[in-house]
C-alpha positions in Angstrom: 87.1 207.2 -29.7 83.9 205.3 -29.0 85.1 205.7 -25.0 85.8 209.2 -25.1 82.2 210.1 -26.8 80.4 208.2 -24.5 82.2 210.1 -21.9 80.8 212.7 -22.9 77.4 212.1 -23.7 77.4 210.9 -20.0 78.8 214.2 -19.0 76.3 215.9 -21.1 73.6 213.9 -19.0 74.7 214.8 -15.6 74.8 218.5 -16.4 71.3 218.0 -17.7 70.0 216.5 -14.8 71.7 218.5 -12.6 70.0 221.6 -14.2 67.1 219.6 -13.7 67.5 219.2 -9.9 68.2 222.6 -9.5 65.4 223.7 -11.0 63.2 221.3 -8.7 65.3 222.4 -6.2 64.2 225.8 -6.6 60.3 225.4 -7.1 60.2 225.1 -3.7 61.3 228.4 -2.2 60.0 230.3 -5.1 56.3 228.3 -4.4 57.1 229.3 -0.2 57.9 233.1 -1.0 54.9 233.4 -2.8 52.5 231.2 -0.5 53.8 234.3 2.3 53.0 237.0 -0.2 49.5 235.7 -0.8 49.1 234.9 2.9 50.4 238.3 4.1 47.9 240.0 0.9 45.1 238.6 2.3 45.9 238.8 5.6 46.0 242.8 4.9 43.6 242.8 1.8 40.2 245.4 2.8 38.1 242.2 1.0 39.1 239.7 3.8 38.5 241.9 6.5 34.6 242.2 5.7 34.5 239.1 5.1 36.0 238.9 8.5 33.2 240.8 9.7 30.5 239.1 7.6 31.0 236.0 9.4 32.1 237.2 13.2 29.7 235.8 15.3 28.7 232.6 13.6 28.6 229.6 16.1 26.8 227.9 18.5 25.4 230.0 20.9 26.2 229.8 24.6 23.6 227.7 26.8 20.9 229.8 28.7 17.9 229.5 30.3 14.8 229.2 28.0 11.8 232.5 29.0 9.3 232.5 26.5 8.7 235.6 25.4 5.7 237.5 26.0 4.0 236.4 22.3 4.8 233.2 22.9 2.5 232.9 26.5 -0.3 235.2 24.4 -0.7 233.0 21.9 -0.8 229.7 24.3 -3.6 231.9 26.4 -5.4 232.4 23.5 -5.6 229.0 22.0 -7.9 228.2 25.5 -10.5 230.2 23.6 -10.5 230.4 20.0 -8.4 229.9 17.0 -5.2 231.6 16.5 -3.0 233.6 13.5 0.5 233.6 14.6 2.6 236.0 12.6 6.3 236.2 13.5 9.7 236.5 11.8 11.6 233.1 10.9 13.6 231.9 13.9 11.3 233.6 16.5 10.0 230.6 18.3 6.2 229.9 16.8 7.4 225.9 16.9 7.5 226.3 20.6 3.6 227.7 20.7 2.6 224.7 18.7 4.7 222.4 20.6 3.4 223.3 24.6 0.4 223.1 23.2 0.7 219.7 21.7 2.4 218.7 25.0 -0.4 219.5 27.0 -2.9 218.0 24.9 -1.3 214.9 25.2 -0.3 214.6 28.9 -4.5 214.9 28.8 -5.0 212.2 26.9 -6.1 213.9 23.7 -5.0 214.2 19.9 -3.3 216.9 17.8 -2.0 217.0 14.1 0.7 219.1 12.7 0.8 220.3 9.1 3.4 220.9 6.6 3.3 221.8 3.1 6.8 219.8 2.6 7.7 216.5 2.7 10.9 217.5 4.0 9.7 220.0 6.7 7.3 217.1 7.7 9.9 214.5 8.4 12.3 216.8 9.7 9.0 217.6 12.4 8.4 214.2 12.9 11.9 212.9 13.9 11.7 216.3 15.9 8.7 215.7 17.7 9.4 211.7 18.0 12.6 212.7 20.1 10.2 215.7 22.5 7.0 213.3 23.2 8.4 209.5 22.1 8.3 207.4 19.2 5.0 205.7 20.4 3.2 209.1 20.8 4.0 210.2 17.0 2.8 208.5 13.4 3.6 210.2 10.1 1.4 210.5 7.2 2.9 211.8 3.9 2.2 210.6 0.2 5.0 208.0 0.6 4.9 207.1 4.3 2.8 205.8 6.6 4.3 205.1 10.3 1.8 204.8 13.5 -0.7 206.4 12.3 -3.1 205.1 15.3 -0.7 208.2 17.4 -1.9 210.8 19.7 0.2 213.5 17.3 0.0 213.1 13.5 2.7 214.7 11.6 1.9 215.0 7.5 1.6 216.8 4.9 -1.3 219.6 4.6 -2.9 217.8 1.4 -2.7 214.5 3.3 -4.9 216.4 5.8 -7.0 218.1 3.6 -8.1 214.6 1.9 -9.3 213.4 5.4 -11.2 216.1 5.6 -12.9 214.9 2.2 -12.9 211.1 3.4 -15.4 212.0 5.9 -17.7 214.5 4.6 -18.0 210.7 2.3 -18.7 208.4 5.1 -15.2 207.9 6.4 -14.7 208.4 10.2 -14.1 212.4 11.1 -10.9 213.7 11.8 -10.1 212.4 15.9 -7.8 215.7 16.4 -8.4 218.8 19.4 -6.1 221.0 17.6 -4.7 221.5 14.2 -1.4 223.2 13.6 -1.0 224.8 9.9 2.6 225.4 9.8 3.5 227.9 6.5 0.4 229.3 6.6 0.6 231.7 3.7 0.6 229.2 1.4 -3.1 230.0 1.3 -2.0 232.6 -1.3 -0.2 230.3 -3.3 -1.5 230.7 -6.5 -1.2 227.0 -7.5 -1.6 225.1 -3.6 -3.3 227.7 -2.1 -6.4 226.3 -2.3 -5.7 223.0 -0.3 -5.3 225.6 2.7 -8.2 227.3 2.4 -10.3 224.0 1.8 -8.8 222.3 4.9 -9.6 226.0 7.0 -12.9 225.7 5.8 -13.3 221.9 6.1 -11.8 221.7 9.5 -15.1 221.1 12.3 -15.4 224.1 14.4 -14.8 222.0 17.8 -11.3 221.5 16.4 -8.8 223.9 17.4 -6.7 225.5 14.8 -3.1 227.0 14.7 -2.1 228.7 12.2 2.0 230.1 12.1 3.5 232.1 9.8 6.3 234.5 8.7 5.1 236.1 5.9 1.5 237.0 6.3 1.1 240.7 5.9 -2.6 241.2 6.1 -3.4 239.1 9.3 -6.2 240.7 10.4 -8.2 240.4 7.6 -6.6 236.9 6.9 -7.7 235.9 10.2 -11.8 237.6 9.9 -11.5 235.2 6.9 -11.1 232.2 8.9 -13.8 233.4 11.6 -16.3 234.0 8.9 -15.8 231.1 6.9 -15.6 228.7 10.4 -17.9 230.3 12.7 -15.0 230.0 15.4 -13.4 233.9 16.3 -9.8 233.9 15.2 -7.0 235.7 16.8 -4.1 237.5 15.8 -0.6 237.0 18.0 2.4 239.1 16.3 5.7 239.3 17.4 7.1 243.3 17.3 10.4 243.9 16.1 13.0 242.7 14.1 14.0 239.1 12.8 15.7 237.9 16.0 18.3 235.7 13.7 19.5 238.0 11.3 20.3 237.3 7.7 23.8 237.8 6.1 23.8 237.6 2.8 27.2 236.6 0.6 28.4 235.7 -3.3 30.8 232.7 -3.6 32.9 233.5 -6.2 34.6 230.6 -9.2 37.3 231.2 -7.6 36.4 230.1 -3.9 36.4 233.9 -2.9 33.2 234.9 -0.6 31.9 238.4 -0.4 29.6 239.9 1.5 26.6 240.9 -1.4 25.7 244.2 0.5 28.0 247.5 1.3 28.0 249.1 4.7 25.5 251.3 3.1 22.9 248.3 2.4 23.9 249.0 -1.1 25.2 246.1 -3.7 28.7 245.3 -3.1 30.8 247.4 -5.5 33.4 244.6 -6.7 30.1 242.5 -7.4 28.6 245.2 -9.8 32.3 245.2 -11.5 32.3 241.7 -11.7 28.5 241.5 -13.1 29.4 244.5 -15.7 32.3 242.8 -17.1 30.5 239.5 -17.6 27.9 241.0 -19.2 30.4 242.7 -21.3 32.6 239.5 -22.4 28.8 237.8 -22.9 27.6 240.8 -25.4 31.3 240.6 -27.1 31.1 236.8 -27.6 27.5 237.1 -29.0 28.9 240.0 -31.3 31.5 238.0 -32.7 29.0 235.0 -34.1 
């Protein structure tokens, strides 16, 4: 008796895992049929093909001659004279300006400093401008770090300037610089920094050149009859006409890894976004209601 029932039981085992088996056997195919169907839905879903679109183009661009453009060699004319206001959209090519004109300075034996109201931006300008006029031509000077600072072409911080301005209207030995480059120039307006720009404008000795480069600025002329006034020095304005050069494409990533494009062909907010904004505002006024 003992025998048979253990047959059984066994039998009852084997059954049991062959269920099992099949049923991992199974997974499988069902998991592959659907892995097609979401492939071939969002192969053919309207979302993926503007998202398709919001992203065509991104890359590396292909390798062409450099021509300045016509700003560019304006601004560069005009810094033989006077000061200079540079206002032009992000990704336009003001670094260039500041950099010819450091280059030539240099290859003449003279000094330059470049200003940055971020630590960041000013290392990420220092390695950059280590690597175009060599390591020994280049010191840093931020609120942390201190490298070469005996170099043709200081790179720091605008505040680190702005203090050497005050070191020698105590005593201290003046500024040795021909030109100085304020990058981020509307920070003037800041209402809690600005005033570390203006006091380094107004600070700066007139026989030292001054840069000045921004995106934002949108009333440069009288910004700039500012800077003549206060320094005695005429300033320029250089604009770039037209458009942002780099464009901006804006998108939402989604919890659940999906990216759309925040704007509708119509420069309006993306529709799905609005739905998805209404209902959480909806779940978030239901929750609330029920405590």
């Amino acid at each position: 008796m003992r025998r048979s029932r253990d047959r059984v039981v066994d039998k009852k085992r084997r059954s049991g895992n062959k269920k099992k088996f099949r049923g991992v056997e199974q997974a499988p195919t069902h998991s592959r049929h659907a892995s097609a169907g979401v492939r071939q839905g969002v192969a053919h879903h309207p979302q993926s093909q503007n998202v398709k679109k919001l992203l065509e183009g991104i890359g590396t661009p292909e390798l062409q001659p450099f021509k300045p453009d016509p700003f560019q060699l304006e601004a560069l004319a005009a810094l033989e004279f006077e000061d200079v206001l540079v206002t032009a959209p992000t990704g336009s090519g003001k670094t260039w300006i500041a950099r010819e004109e450091i280059r030539r300075l240099l290859d003449a034996g003279r000094r330059a400093w470049y200003t940055t109201p971020l630590k960041a931006l000013t290392n990420s300008k220092f390695q950059e401008f280590s690597e175009e006029f060599g390591e020994e031509r280049v010191g840093i000077l931020t609120g942390d770090r201190k490298d070469n600072t005996d170099a043709q072409l200081i790179v720091g911080t605008t505040e680190i300037y702005r203090n050497q301005l005050f070191d020698s209207l105590r005593g201290a030995s003046d500024v040795d610089a021909d030109l100085v480059v304020l990058d981020e120039a509307h920070y003037l307006g800041d209402e809690d920094r600005g005033h570390v720009w203006e006091e380094a404008i107004i600070l700066t000795p007139p026989r030292i050149r001054l840069l000045l480069l921004s995106a934002t600025v949108g009333n440069a002329d009288e910004f700039a009859a500012w800077i003549g006034e206060v320094r005695g020095v005429r300033c320029g304005v250089v604009t770039r006409p037209g458009a942002r050069p780099v464009p901006l494409r804006a998108a939402m990533l989604l919890p659940d890894r999906r990216l759309l494009p925040l704007l509708s062909e119509n420069g309006k907010l993306n529709p799905e976004i609005s739905r998805l904004l209404e209902e959480t505002a909806k779940a978030s006024r239901s929750s609330r209601g029920r405590w």
